[in-house]
Biotite code that builds the C-alpha atoms (Angstrom):
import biotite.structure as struc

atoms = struc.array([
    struc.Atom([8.626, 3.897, 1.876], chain_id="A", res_id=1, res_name="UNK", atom_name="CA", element="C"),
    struc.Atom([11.806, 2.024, 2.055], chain_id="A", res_id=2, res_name="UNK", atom_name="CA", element="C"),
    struc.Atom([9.999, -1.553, 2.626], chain_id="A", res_id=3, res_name="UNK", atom_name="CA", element="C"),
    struc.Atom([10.770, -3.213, -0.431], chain_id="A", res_id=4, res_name="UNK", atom_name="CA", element="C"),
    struc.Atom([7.481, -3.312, -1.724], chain_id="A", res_id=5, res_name="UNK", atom_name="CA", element="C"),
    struc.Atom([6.474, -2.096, -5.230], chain_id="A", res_id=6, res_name="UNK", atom_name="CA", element="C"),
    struc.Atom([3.839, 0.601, -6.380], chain_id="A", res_id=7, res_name="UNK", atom_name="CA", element="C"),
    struc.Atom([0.696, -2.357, -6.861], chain_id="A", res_id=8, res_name="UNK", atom_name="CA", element="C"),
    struc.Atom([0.954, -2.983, -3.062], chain_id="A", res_id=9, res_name="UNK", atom_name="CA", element="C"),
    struc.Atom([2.798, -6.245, -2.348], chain_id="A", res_id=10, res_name="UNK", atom_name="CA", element="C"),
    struc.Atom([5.997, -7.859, -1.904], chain_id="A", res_id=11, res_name="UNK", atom_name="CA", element="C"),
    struc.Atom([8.259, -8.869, -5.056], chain_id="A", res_id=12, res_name="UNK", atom_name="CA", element="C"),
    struc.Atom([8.127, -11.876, -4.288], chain_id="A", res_id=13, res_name="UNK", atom_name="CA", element="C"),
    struc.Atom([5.139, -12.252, -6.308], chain_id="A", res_id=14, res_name="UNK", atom_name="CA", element="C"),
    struc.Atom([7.144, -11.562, -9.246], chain_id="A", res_id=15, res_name="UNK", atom_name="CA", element="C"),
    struc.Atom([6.799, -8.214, -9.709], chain_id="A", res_id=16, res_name="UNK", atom_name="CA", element="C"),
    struc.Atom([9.801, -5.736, -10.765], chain_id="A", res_id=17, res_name="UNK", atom_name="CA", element="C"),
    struc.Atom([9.462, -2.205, -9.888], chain_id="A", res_id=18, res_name="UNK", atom_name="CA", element="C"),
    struc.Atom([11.632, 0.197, -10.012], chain_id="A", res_id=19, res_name="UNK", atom_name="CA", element="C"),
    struc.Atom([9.815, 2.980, -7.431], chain_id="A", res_id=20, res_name="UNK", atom_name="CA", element="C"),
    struc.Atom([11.739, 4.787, -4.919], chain_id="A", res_id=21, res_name="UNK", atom_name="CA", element="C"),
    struc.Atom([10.264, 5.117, -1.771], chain_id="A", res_id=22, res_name="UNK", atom_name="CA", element="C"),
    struc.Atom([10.486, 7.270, 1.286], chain_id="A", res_id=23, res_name="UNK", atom_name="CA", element="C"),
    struc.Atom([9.685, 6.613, 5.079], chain_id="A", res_id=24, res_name="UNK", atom_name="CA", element="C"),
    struc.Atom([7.518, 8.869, 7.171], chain_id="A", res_id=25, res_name="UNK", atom_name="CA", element="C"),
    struc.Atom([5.839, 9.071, 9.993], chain_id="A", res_id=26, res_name="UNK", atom_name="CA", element="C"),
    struc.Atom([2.075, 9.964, 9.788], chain_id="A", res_id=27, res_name="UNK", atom_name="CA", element="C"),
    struc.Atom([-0.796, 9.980, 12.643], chain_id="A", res_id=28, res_name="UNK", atom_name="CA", element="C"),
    struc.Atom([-4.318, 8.161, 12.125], chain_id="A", res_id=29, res_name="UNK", atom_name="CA", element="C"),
    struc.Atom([-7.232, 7.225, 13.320], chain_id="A", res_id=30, res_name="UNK", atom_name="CA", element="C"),
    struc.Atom([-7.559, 3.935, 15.203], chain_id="A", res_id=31, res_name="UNK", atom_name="CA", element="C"),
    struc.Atom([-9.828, 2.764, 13.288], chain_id="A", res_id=32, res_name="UNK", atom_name="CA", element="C"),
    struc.Atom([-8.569, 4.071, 10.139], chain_id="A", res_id=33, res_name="UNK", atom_name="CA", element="C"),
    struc.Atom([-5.747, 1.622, 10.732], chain_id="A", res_id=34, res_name="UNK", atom_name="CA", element="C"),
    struc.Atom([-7.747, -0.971, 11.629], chain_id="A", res_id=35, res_name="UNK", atom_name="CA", element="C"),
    struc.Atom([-9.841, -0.413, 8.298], chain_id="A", res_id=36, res_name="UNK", atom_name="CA", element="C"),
    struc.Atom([-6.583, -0.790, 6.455], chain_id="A", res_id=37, res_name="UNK", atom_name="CA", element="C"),
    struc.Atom([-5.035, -3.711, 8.086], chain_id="A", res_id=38, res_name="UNK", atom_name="CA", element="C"),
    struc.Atom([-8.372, -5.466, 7.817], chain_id="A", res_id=39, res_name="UNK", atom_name="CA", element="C"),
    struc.Atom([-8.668, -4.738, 4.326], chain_id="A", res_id=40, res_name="UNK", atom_name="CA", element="C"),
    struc.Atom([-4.440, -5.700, 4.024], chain_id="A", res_id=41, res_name="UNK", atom_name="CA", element="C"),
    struc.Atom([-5.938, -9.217, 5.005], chain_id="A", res_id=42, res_name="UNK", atom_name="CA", element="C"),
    struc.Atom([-8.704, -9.617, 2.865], chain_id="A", res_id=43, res_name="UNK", atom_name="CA", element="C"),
    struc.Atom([-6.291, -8.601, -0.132], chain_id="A", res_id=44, res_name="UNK", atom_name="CA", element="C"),
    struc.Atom([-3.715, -11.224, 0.914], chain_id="A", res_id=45, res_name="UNK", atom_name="CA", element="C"),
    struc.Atom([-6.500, -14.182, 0.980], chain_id="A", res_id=46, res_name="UNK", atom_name="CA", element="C"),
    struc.Atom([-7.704, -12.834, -2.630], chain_id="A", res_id=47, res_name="UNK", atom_name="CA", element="C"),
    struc.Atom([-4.689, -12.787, -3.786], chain_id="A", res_id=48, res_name="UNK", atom_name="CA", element="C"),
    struc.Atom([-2.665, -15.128, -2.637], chain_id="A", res_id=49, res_name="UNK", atom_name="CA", element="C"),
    struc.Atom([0.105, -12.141, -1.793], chain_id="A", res_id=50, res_name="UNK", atom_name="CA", element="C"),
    struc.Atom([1.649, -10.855, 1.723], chain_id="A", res_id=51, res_name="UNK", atom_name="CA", element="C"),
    struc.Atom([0.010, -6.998, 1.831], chain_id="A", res_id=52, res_name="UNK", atom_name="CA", element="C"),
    struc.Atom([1.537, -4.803, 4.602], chain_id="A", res_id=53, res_name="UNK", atom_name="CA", element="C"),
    struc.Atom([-0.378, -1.790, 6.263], chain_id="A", res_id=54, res_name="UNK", atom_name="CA", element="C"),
    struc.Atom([2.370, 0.592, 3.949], chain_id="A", res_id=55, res_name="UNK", atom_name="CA", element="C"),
    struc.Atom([0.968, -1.233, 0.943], chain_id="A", res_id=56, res_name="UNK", atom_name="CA", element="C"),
    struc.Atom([-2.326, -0.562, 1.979], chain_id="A", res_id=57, res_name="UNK", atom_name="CA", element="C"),
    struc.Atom([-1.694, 3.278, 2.538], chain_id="A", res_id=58, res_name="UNK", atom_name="CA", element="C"),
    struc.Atom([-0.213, 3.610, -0.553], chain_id="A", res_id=59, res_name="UNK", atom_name="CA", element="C"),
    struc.Atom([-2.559, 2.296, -2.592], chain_id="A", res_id=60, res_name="UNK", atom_name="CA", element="C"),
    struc.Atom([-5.040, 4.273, -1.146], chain_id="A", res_id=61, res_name="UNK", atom_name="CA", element="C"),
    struc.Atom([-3.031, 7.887, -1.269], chain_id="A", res_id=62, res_name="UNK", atom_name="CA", element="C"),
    struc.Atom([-2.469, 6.927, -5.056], chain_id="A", res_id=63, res_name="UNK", atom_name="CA", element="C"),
    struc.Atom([-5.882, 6.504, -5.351], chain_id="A", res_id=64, res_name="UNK", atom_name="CA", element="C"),
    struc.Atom([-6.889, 10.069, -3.426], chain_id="A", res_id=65, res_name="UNK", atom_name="CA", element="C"),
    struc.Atom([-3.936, 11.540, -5.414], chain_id="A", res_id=66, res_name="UNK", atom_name="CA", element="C"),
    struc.Atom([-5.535, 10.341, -8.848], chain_id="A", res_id=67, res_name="UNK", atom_name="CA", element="C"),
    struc.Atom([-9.037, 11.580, -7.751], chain_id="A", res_id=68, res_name="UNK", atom_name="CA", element="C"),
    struc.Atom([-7.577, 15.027, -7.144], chain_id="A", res_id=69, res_name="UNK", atom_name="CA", element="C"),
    struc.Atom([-6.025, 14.896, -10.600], chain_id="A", res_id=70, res_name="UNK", atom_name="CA", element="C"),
    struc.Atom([-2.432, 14.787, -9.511], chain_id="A", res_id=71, res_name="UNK", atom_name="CA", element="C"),
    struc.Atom([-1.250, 11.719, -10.798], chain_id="A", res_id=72, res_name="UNK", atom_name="CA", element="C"),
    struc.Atom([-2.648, 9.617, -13.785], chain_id="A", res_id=73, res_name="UNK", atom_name="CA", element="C"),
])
């Protein structure tokens, strides 16, 4: 999504080196969809030690509907 963060979720800075291309869009939730995610963004960043954004978060969990569907591996 254009933010400089990888495919696992978080920032390079934890030494990670992706290659993934990324596109920005624009998408509509629930309130408390996103305040699921970003709670769950925080809870991630205090298990691991890593800075996990509210994109991270969403696209961990599309690649995880997208690999339940049997679209991506």
């Amino acid at each position: 999504m254009g933010d400089g963060h990888g495919e696992c979720g978080h920032e390079h800075a934890a030494g990670h080196d992706h290659e993934e291309a990324f596109k920005k869009i624009t998408i509509t939730l629930e309130e408390e969809q996103v305040e699921k995610m970003k709670e769950l963004a925080a809870e991630y960043k205090i298990k691991l030690g890593q800075n996990w954004t509210l994109s991270a978060m969403m696209r961990v969990a599309v690649g995880d509907f997208l690999n339940k569907m049997g679209k991506i591996t």
